[in-house]
Structures are given as C-alpha cells and as structure tokens.
C-alpha positions, 0 to 999 in steps of 0.5 A: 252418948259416951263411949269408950273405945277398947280391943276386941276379944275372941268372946266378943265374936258373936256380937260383932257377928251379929253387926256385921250382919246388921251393917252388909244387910243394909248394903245388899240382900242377903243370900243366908239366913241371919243365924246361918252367917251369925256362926259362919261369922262369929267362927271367922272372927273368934279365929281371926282375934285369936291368931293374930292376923287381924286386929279389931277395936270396938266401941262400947256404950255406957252400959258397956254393950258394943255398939261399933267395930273396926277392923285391920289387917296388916299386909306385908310386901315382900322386901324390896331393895330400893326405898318402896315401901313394904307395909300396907293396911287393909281397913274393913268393917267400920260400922257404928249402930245408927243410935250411937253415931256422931263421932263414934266412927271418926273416934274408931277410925283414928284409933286404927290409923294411929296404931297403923301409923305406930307399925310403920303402916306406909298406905291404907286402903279400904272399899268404902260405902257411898255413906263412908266417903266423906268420913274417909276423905276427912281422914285423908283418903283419896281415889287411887289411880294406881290400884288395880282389882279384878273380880274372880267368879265362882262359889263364894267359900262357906255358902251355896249361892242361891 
C-alpha cells in the first residue's frame, strides 16, 4: 500500500476520533457508546490541533483517506541551572488500521522523533501496547527506571463511569 504522510488539520478531528475509538476499543471494553466518545473526541482534538499544544501527523492511503496517526506533545521543564535537561515529548495514540500496516507505523513514528530531534526534544516517553514494544525498541526505547507514576482515582473528566 503507498502512503503518504502529512500534519494533521482541525477538519480531520472527527476522522481521527473515529481511530481512536477503533485503536482503545481493541485494548479495553468501552464504557461509552461509540458516537457518544466520536464528539467528546473529535471536540478534543479539533482544540488540540488547533491551539498548538500538540502536534499529529497522519498517514493517507492512496485515496488520500487517513488510515494512521500519531500524536506529540512537547513538555517543557521548568529551567534549571546546571546541564538537565528541560525538554521532554510525550508520544501517544500511534495507531495504523490493520489493512495499512507494514511499515506505516515505523514511517509515522520517525517523523515525530525526527521533528522532536529539530525542537531539541532530550527524552521521550510514551505508555506502549503489548503489541507496540517491539516497533518502540527498534526505535531505541528502553524501560525506565528512573520514571515514576501514580494513578489517581475518582471520575474520569467528561463521562460518568458506569
């Protein structure tokens, strides 16, 4: 399959809605219908394209329909005094649809850690899938062992749990 890569646009939020649905129902029951979290996504990301905060590259197919998406946010540390460093990227929502695959994803992935590498982006890091980790080890991911995480309980923002 040919593909061509490009930067995501606000009017592409609903598509990429739809993908992101299609990618996290795979991973875990959903607790919303699938038009409900289409809106409460498609509003997110045409924000989130729109802002600037993040940034999202997408893979066309050779009917120029999106068939993968990758998304970067860029986390600036507050400034130190000595040589740490102070820029971070968090890499989310890499999802290629399974007719499009082989290579689609290495080919999104090397995009946004090369225009990480051109903001001067020290460290990555991202939450894999059990199906991701070997694309992300190629790519020079390793366990951390110096990143700690807690996870916070109560009612998830937008939603009632059901």
């Amino acid at each position: 399959m040919t593909t061509r890569l490009r930067r995501a646009r606000p009017a592409d939020a609903r598509v990429l809605a739809r993908l992101r649905y299609e990618f996290r129902r795979a991973e875990a029951r959903p607790t919303e219908s699938a038009d409900a979290f289409v809106r409460r996504c498609t509003a997110w990301m045409r924000r989130a394209l729109t802002n600037g905060r993040w940034r999202c590259w997408v893979a066309l197919d050779r009917d120029a329909a999106i068939v993968g998406q990758i998304w970067v946010q860029i986390i600036d540390k507050v400034p130190n005094p000595g040589a740490e460093a102070e820029r971070h990227a968090y890499i989310t929502n890499l999802y290629v649809q399974p007719a499009a695959r082989g290579g689609v994803g290495e080919r999104l992935l090397t995009e946004a850690m090369a225009w990480c590498a051109r903001r001067n982006v020290s460290a990555a890091f991202l939450w894999p899938t059990d199906a991701s980790r070997s694309l992300y080890a190629r790519h020079g991911f390793k366990v951390s062992g110096n990143f700690l995480d807690r996870h916070l309980t109560g009612t998830l923002p937008g939603r009632r749990l059901t």
